[in-house]
C-alpha positions in Angstrom: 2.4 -26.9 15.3 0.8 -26.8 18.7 -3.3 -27.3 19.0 -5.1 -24.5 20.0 -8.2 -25.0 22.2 -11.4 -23.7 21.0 -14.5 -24.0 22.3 -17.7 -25.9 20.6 -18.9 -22.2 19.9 -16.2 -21.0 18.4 -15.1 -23.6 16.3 -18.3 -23.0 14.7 -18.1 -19.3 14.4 -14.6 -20.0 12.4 -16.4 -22.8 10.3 -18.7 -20.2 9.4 -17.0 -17.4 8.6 -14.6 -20.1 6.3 -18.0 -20.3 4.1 -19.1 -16.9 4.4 -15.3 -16.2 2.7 -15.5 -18.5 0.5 -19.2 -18.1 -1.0 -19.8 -14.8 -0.4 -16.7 -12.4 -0.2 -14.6 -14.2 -2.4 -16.9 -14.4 -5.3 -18.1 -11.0 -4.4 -14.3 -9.4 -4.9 -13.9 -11.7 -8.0 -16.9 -9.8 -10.0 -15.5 -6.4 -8.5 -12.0 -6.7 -10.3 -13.6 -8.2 -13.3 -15.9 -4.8 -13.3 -12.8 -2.7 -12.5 -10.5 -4.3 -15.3 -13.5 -3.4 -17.9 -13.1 0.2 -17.7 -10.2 -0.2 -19.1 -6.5 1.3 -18.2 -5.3 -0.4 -14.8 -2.7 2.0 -14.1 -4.6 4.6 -12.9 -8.0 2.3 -11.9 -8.5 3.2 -7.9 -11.5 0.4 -8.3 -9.3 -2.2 -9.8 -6.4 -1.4 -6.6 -8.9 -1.4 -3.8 -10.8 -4.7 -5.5 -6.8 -6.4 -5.6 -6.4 -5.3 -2.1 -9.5 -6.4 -0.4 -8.4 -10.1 -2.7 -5.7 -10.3 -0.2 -6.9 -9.7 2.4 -9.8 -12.1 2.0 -7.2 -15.0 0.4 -5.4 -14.0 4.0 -7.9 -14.4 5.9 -9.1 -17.9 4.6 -5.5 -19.1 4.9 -5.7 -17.7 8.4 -8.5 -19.3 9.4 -8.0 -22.8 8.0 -5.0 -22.8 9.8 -6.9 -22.1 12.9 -9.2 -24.9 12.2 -6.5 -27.6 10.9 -4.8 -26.9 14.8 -8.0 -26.5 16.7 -8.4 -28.9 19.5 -11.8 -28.3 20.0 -12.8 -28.8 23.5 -16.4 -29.3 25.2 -16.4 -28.9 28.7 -19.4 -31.3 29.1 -17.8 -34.1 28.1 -14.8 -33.4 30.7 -15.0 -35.4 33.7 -14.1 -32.3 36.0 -16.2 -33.0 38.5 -16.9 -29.4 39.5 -13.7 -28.0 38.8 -12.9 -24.9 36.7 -11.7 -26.1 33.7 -11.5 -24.4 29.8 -14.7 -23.6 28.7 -16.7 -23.5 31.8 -18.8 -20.5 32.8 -17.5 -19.0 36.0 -19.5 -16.8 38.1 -17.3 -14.9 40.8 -17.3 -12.7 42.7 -14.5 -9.7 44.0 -13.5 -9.2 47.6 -12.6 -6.2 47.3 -15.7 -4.4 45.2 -18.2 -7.1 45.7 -19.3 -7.0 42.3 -20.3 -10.4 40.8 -19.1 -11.4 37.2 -19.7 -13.9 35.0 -17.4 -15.4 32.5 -17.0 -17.8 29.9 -12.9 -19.3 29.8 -12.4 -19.6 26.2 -9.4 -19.8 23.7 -7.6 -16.5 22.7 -9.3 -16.2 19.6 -12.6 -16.3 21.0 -12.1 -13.7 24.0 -14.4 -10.9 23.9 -14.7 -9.2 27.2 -18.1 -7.7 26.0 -19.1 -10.9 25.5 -18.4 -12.5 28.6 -15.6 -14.6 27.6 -12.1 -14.4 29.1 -9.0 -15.8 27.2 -7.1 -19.5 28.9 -4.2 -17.0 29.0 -5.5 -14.5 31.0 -3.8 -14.0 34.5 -8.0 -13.9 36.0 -8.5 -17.7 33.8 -4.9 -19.0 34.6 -5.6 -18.2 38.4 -9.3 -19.9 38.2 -8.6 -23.4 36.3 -8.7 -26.0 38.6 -10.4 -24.5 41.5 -13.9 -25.0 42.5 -16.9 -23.1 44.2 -16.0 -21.6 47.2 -12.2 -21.4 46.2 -10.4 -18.1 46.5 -8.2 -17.1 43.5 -5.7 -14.2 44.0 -5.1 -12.7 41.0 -1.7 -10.3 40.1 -3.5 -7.3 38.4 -1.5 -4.2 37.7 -3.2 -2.4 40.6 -1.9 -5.0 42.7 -3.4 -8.8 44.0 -6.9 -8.9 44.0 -8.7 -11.7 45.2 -12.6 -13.3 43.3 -14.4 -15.9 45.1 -15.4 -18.8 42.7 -19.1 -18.8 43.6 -20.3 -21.5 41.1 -18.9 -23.4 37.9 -21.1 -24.6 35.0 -20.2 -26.6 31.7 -22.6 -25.6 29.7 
């Protein structure tokens, strides 16, 4: 299978929620079937169904994310020699031509992206234009409105 990049971060955040499954929700569900199989007839037991379903989807979920983690390659954009270059997991700050609004974003794997958050997925047309350029590089970007252009104002690895 192919590696997936992930940053420091968010390796972490997946290590953590692999506990939190596994300590918390799984024997959390356990003792919720065990409750709902003591009232007795399963057939018609909405407890015991919901307390099976939500079992799957946890057991899902930690097969999911194990699988995330055994094909991570985790990447720490410190340790890069980039040498000032936009590279996966740097924090961009650029800035629009057009608008002249100034944003700020984090390149991160898929699985991390959370726009709120400041982090933009490696396969976003706005990352895939950036990597490899450096401050004072323009990147034109094919947005459905048309190209728009973002001036790389400064790249950080932190």
């Amino acid at each position: 299978m192919n590696k997936v990049p992930l940053t420091v971060n968010g390796a972490e955040k997946l290590k953590q929620e692999l506990h939190r499954l596994k300590t918390v929700d799984r024997p959390g569900v356990i003792a919720a079937i065990a409750e709902a199989r003591s009232h007795g007839d399963l057939s018609e037991n909405a407890e015991y169904d919901a307390a099976k379903e939500r079992q799957g989807f946890i057991e899902g979920r930690i097969r999911e994310v194990e699988g995330k983690l055994s094909n991570a390659q985790i990447i720490d954009p410190r340790l890069l020699d980039a040498d000032g270059r936009c590279v996966f997991g740097a924090t961009v700050e650029i800035e629009d031509l057009d608008t002249g609004d100034v944003l700020v974003y984090q390149i991160v794997g898929d699985d991390e992206a959370d726009i709120k958050d400041g982090k933009i997925a490696i396969s976003s047309p706005i990352a895939r234009a950036l990597i490899g350029k450096f401050a004072g590089d323009v990147a034109e970007v094919q947005a459905p409105g048309g190209v728009r252009e973002f001036e790389l104002i400064d790249v950080r690895y932190a």
